[in-house]
C-alpha distance (Angstrom), angle and dihedral (degrees) to the residues before:
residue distance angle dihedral
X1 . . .
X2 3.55 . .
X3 3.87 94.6 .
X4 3.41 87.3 49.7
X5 3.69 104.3 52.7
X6 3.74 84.4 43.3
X7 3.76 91.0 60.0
X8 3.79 91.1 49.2
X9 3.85 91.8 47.3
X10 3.98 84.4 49.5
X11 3.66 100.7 47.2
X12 3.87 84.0 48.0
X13 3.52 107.9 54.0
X14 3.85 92.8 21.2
X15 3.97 83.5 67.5
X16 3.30 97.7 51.5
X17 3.66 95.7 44.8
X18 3.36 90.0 53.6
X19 3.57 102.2 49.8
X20 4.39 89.5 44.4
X21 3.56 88.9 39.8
X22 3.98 102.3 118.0
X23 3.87 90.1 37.3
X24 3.90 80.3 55.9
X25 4.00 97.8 48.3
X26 4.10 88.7 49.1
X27 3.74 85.0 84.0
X28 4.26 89.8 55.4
X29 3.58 103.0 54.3
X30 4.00 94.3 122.8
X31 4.33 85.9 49.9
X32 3.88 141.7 101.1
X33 3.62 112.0 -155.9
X34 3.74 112.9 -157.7
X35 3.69 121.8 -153.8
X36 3.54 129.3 -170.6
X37 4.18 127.2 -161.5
X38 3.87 125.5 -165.2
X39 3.95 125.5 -157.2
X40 3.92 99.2 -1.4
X41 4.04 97.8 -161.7
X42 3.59 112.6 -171.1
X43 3.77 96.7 -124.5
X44 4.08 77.0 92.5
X45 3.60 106.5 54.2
X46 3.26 104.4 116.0
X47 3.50 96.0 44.1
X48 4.22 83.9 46.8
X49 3.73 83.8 64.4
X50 3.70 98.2 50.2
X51 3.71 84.1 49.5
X52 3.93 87.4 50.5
X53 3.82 97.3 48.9
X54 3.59 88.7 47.2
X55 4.06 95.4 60.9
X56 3.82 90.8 46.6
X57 3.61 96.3 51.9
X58 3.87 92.7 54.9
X59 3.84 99.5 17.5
X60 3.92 138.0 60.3
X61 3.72 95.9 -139.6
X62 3.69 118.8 -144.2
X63 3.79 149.9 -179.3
X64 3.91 143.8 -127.6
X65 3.41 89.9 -80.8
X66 3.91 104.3 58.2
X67 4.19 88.2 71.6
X68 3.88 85.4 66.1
X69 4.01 93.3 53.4
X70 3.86 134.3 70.0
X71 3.25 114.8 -68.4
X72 4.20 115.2 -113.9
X73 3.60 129.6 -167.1
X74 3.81 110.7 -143.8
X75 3.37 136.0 160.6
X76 3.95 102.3 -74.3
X77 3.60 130.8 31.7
X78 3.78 121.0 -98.8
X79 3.91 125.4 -112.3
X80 3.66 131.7 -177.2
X81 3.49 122.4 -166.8
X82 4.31 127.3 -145.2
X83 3.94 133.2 178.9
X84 3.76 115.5 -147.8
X85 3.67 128.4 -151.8
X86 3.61 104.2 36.2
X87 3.93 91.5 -113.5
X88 3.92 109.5 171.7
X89 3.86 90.1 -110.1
X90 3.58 87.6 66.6
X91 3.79 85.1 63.9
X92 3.85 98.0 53.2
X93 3.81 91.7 49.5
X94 3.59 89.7 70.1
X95 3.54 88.9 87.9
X96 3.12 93.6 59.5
X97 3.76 96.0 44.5
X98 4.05 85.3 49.9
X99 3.85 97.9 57.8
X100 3.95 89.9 51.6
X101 3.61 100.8 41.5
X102 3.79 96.6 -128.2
X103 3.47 115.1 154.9
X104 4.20 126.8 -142.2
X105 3.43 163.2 173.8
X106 3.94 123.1 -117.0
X107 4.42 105.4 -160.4
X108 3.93 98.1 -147.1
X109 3.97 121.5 -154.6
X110 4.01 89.5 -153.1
X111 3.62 85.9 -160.2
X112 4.03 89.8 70.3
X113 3.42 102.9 42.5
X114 4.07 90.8 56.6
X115 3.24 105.5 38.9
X116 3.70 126.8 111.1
X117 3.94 105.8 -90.8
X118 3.59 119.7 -128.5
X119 4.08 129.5 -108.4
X120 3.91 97.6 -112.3
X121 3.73 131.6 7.8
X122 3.80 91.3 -105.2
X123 3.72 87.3 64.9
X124 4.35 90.5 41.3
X125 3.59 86.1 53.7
X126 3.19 99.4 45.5
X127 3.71 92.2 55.1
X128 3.43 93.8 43.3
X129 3.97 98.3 55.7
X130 3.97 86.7 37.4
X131 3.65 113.0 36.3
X132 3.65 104.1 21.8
X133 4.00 100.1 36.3
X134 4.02 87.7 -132.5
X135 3.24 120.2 137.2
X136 3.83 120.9 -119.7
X137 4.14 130.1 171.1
X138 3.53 100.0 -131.0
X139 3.56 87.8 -167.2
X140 3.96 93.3 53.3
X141 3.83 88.8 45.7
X142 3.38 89.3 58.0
X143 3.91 87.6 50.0
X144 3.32 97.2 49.9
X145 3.85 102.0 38.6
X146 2.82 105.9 -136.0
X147 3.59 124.4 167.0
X148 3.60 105.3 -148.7
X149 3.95 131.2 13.1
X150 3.95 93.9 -143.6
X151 3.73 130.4 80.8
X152 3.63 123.8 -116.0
X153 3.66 123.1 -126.4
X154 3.07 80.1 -121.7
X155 3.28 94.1 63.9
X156 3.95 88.0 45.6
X157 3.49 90.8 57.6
X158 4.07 88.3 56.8
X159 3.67 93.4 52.1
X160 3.85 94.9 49.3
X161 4.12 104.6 48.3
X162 4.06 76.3 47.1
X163 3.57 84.2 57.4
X164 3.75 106.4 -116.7
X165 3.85 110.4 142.4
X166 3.91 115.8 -118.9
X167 3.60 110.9 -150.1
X168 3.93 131.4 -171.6
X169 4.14 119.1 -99.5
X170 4.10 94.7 171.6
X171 3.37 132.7 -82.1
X172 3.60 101.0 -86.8
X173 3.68 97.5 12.9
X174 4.02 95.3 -114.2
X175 3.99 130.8 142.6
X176 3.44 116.1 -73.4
X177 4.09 92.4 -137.2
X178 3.55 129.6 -179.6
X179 4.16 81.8 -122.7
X180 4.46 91.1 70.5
X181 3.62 109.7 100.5
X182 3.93 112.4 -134.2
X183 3.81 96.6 -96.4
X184 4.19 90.5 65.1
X185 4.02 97.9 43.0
X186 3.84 87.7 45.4
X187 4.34 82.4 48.5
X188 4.25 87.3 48.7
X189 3.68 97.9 35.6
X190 3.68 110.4 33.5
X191 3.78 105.4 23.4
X192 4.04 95.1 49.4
X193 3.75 82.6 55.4
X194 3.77 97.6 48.2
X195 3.58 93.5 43.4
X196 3.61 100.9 46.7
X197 3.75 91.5 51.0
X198 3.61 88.5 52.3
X199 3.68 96.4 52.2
X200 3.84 94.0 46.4
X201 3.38 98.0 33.1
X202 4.25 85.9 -134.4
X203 3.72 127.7 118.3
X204 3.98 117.6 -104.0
X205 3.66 112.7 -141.5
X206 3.70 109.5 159.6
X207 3.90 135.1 52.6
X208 4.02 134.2 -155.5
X209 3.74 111.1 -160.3
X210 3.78 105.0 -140.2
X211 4.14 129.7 -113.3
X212 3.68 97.2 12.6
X213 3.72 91.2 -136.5
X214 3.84 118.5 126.2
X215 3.81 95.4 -103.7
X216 3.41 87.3 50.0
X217 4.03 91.8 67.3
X218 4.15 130.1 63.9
X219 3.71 140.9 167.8
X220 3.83 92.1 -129.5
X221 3.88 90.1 64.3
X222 3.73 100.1 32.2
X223 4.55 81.3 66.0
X224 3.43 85.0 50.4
X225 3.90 99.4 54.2
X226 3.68 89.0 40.2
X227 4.08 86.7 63.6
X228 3.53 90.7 51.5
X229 3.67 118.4 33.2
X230 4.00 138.4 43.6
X231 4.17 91.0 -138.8
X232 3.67 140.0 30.8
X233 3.72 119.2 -160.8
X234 4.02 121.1 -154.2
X235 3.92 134.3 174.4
X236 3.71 108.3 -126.5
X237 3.77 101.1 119.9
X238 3.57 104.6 -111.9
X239 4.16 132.5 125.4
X240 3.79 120.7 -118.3
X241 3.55 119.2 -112.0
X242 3.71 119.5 -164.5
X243 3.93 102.8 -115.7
X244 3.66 80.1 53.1
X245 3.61 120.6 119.1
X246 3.88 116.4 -101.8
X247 3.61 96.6 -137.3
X248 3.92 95.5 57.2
X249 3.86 99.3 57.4
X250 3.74 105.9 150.9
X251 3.85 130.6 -161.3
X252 3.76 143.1 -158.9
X253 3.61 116.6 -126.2
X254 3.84 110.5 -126.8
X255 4.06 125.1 164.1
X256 3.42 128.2 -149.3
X257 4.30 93.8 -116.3
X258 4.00 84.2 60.0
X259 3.66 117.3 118.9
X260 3.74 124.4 -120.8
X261 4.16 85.2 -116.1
X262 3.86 88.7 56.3
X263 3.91 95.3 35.2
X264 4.19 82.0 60.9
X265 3.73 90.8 44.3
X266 3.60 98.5 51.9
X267 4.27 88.8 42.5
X268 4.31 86.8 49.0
X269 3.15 104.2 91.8
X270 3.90 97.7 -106.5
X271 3.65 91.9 106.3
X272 3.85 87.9 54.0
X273 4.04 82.3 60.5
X274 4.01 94.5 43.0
X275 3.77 98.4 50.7
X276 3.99 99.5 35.1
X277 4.16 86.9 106.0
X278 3.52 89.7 55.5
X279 4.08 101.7 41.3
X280 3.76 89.7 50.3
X281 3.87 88.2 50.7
X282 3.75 95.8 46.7
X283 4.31 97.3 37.8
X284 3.49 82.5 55.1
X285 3.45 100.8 49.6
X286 3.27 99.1 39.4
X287 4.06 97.7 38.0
């Protein structure tokens, strides 16, 4: 009942905010929203391109790069979009990303990508589910054949000379409690960094705590990732405005199956409402 009076409320409001949506974005002209996609299985495509030619009508998209410039008001707000995880669909949407020009950042667990694969993609997604905490279709691996569910550096090193940002997401993609001792955060903040840069020979500026859940956030790591990175990247639902502090830069969770109705929903501002508990809690904290 609840999943169906959730899908009602959704339709409903997801409409309208689609529909109102620019009249709602006037108000964000001087804002980056930051969006952030999971396994991006090619089932969707097509309805990942809807999704894409909806941001560049209403957005100026941007990369990594535009937090480091002047700031300029135009016309539309900005948006940037990143894929966490370094699933193997995150690969394959490149093309995509390539034929519209729209720049990103790929959050890498380094953990996942150099690990020993597993003999079948039971066993991968297994490992994935259980040992990483990613999330992986087993069915849609299965569909797609693939053979394993984690990039390659490789892979990496393809997405960087084409100019896609790799950021750090741990080293074995766990929360970032206040219960770690130093030694661990120091092994998921600053050693994912080091090592990453080492094996792609790239500099790592930004870093995308993991989970997004309020045990998954702490002061004692948020003074470590302020030692070692330019930008920190959260997921309470909230744009970026540019006297905003760098290391609080939080995003709205959108996946590439989403329709254009809840795309606008999420992007309305209502989510700004729903998680304002939870930003307060975790700005604080982590201020």
């Amino acid at each position: 009942m609840k999943k169906i009076l959730k899908g009602i409320v959704l339709g409903l409001f997801g409409s309208l905010a689609y529909i109102f949506f620019p009249i709602l974005l006037k108000a964000k002209k001087q804002t980056i929203f930051v969006i952030n996609y999971h396994a991006t299985y090619p089932e969707y495509n097509k309805n990942f391109i809807k999704q894409i030619k909806f941001y560049k009508k209403n957005f100026d998209l941007i990369g990594e790069n535009y937090f480091f410039k002047e700031k300029k008001i135009n016309k539309k707000p900005k948006l940037l979009i990143t894929f966490d995880d370094g699933h193997i669909s995150n690969y394959h949407i490149m093309k995509i990303l390539d034929k519209y020009k729209i720049p990103a950042i790929f959050f890498i667990p380094y953990q996942f990508i150099n690990r020993k694969r597993e003999k079948n993609i039971l066993l991968e997604n297994k490992v994935t589910n259980t040992k990483y905490n990613i999330i992986s279709n087993l069915e849609k691996d299965i569909d797609n054949q693939y053979k394993t569910l984690s990039m390659s550096f490789k892979e990496l090193k393809r997405l960087s000379k084409k100019n896609y940002s790799i950021g750090a997401h741990g080293y074995s993609h766990i929360r970032l409690s206040q219960s770690l001792k130093k030694k661990k955060l120091e092994r998921e903040i600053i050693d994912s960094k080091k090592f990453l840069e080492k094996k792609l020979q790239i500099k790592i500026n930004s870093f995308c705590w993991t989970f997004g859940d309020l045990k998954s956030y702490s002061a004692n790591a948020s003074k470590i990732i302020k030692k070692n990175y330019k930008l920190s990247f959260m997921t309470c639902a909230k744009p970026f405005e540019f006297n905003q502090s760098l290391f609080q830069i939080h995003r709205f969770n959108i996946e590439n199956f989403f329709s254009l109705s809840h795309v606008a929903f999420v992007l309305s501002g209502i989510y700004e409402l729903i998680y304002f508990k939870k930003r307060k809690y975790v700005n604080k904290l982590t201020k």
